[in-house]
N, C-alpha and C positions, 0 to 999 in steps of 0.2 A: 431343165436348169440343173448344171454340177451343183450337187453339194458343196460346202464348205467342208473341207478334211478336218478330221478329228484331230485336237493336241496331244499329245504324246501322252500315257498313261502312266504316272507313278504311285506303285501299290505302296503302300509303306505298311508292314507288317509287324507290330511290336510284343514282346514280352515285358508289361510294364514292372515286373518284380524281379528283372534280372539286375545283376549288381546291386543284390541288399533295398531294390526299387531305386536305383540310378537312372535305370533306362526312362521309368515315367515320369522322373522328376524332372527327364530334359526334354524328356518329348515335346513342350511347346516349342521350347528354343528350335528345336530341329527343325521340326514343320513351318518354323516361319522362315527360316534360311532357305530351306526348300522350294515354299511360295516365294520368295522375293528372288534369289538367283536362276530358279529354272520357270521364270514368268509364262515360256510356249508349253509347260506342260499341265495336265490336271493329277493335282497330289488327292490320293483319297486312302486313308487312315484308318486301320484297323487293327483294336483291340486283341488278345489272345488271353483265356483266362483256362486255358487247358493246354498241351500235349495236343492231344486228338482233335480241339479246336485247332490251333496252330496249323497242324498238318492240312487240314479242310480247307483253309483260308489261303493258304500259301499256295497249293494244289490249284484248285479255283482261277488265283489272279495269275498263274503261271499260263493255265490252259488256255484262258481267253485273252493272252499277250496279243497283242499285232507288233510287225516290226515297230523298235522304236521304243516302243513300252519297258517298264523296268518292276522286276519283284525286288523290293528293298525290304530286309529285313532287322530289325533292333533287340539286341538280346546278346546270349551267349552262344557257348556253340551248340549245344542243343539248338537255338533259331536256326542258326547257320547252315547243321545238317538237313532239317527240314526243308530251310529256301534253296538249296543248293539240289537236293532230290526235288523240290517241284517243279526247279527252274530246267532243271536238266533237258535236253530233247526238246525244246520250246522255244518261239518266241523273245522269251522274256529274259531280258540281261540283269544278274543279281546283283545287287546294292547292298555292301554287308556293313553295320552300322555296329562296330563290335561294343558291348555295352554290359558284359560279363568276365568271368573273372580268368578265364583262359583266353580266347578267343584264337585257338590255334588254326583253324583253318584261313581264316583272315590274315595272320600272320604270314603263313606260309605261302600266301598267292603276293602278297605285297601289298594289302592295305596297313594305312596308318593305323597306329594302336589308339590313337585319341579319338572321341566323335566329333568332335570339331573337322580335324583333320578329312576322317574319314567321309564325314559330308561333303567335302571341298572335294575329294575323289568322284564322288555322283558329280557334283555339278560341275567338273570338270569335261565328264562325259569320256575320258580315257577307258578306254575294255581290251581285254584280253581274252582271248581261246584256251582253257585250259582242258586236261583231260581229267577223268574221273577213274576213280576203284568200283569194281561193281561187284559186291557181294551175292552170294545164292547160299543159302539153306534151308533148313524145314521150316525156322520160321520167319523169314524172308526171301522168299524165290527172288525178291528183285529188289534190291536197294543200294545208293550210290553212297562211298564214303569218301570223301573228298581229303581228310589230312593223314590218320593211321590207322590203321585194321590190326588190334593186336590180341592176342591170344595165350601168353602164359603169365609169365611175373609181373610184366606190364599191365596185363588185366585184369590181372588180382587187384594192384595196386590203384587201378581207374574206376573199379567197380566199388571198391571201399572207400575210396574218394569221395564220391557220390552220394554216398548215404552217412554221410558222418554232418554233426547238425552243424559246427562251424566253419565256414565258407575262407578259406584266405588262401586260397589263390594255386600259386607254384607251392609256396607253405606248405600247406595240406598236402597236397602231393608229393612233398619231401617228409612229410612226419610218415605217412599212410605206409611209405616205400620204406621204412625205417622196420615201421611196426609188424609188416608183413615176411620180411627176411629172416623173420626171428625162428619162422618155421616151414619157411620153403625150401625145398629141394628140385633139382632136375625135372624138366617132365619129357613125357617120349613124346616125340615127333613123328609121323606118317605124313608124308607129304610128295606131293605130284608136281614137278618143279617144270611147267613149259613140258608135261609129258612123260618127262622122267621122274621115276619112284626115289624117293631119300628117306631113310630111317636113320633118324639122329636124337640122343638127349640135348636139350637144350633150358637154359635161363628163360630164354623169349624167341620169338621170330615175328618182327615186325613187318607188316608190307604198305610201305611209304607212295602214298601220291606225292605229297609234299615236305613230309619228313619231321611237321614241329608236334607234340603233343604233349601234355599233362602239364600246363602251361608255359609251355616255351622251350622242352625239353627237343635236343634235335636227336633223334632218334635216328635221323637220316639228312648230314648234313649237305649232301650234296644232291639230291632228290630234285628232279625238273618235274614237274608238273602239264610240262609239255613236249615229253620227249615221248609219247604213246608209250611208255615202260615204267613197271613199277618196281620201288625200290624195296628188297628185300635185308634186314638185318636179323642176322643171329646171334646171340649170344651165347655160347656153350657154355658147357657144365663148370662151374666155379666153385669157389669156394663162396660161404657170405660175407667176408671178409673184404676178398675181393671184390667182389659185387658194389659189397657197399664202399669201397673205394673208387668206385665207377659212376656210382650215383651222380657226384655232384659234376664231373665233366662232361657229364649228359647235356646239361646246360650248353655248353660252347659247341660239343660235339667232338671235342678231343680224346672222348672213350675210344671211338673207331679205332683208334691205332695200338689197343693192346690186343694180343695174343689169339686172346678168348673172339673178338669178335669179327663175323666173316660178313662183308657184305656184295650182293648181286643183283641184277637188274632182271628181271622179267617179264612177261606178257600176261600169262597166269599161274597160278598158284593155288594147289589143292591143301588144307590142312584138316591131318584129325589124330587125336590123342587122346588117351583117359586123362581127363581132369582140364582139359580145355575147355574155354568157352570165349565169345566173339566180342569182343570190345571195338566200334567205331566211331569214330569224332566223338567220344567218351559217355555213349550211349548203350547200354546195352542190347548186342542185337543176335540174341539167342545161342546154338552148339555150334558145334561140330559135329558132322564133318563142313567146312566148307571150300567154294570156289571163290577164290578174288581174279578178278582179272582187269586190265587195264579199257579202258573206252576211251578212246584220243578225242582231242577237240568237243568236250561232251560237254561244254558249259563256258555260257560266255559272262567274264566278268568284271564292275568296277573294278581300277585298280590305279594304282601312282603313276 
């Protein structure tokens, strides 16, 4: 006798303290839209009360995907980066539930900014093929960054973000970028651009899958996420003056058109310089030197 086929698997993977604990204050609501609009599938719900749990859990319902199956995840982008490295090379189509206070990689593929919204995306069932950034260094041989891989001012500024105890948002990210300029200067550049050697001082050199970071700043306004190439921004050497009159059209992406900054598409890209270090989907993810490179089609996602 055939079995009866299994209904479709939806993992839903939370961070309940993201957004100030926004994300567990809705989570009923969610899971019951869930259950009521996607009735052929089995929803099963799991907690994350760590980092290192998060990663386990995600990992897990990625690997034992069957077509059809989906890793949804709720939180910010810290969830994000996680479900998007476990979903990668799998099975499993990710569901991003953005519920934090950036949520730049969500932004920049085309999910809604609201959880309402972005539930009605899942149970739309709409997906998209996107490609991914894949980092390598000493302490990540292998991990995928899906929105910006940055490496000088920018990762000053994402790294001190981070660790500052009041949480608001783009805010912060504009006080942090204020407070940091006050004593940066240039740094050097050693880089392997698609093979070819470049020594340059520069601001920053950003490498965009999708181009939005430090909550909604477009760092690379014109960045496809599905063109297999990734999008390279540089900043050169400025004054901070200047700089910081750059800041706030970061926002729109109308900085691109002064002077100072140069931008190019490539496949990969080697970076290393004293005083760098690797900032992804606004994670810290160890030195320099490292490799980015583009992975096309690496991940299949919710989207509008």
């Amino acid at each position: 006798m055939n079995q009866l086929a299994k209904p479709s698997l939806l993992t839903l993977v939370v961070n309940e303290r993201s957004g100030g604990g926004r994300a567990g204050r809705i989570l009923p609501k969610v899971a019951r839209r869930l259950r009521e609009q996607v009735p052929t599938a089995e929803l099963h719900i799991v907690s994350s009360s760590s980092w290192t749990e998060a990663e386990k859990l995600t990992r897990t319902a990625a690997l034992e995907a069957r077509p059809g199956d989906a890793l949804l995840v709720m939180g910010g982008d810290g969830m994000a980066h996680l479900g998007l490295n476990a979903a990668a090379g799998t099975e499993a189509t990710l569901g991003l539930i953005p519920a934090g206070t950036g949520n730049d990689f969500a932004r920049g593929i085309g999910v809604p900014r609201t959880i309402d919204e972005a539930v009605e995306v899942i149970v739309a069932g709409r997906t998209r093929t996107v490609d991914l950034a894949h980092i390598a260094n000493s302490t990540f041989p292998q991990r995928y960054v899906g929105a910006v891989v940055s490496t000088g001012y920018d990762a000053r500024v994402n790294r001190s973000t981070n660790h500052i105890r009041l949480r608001l948002g783009a805010l912060s990210y504009g006080y942090i970028a204020m407070r940091e300029l006050a004593s940066f200067s240039p740094l050097h550049y050693d880089m392997i651009i698609d093979g070819v050697r470049r020594r340059q001082e520069a601001m920053l050199v950003a490498v965009s899958n999708t181009g939005v970071f430090g909550g909604g700043m477009h760092i690379a306004p014109n960045a496809d996420p599905a063109d297999g190439l990734l999008d390279v921004t540089v900043v050169g050497p400025v004054s901070r003056t200047t700089l910081l009159r750059l800041l706030p059209s970061m926002y729109s992406g109308a900085f691109i058109k002064h002077p100072c900054v140069e931008q190019f598409r490539v496949r990969s890209i080697e970076l290393a310089g004293e005083g760098l270090f690797v900032m992804g989907d606004g994670e810290e993810l160890g030195e320099v030197p490292v490799r980015v490179e583009c992975v096309p089609e690496a991940l299949k996602v919710f989207v509008a």
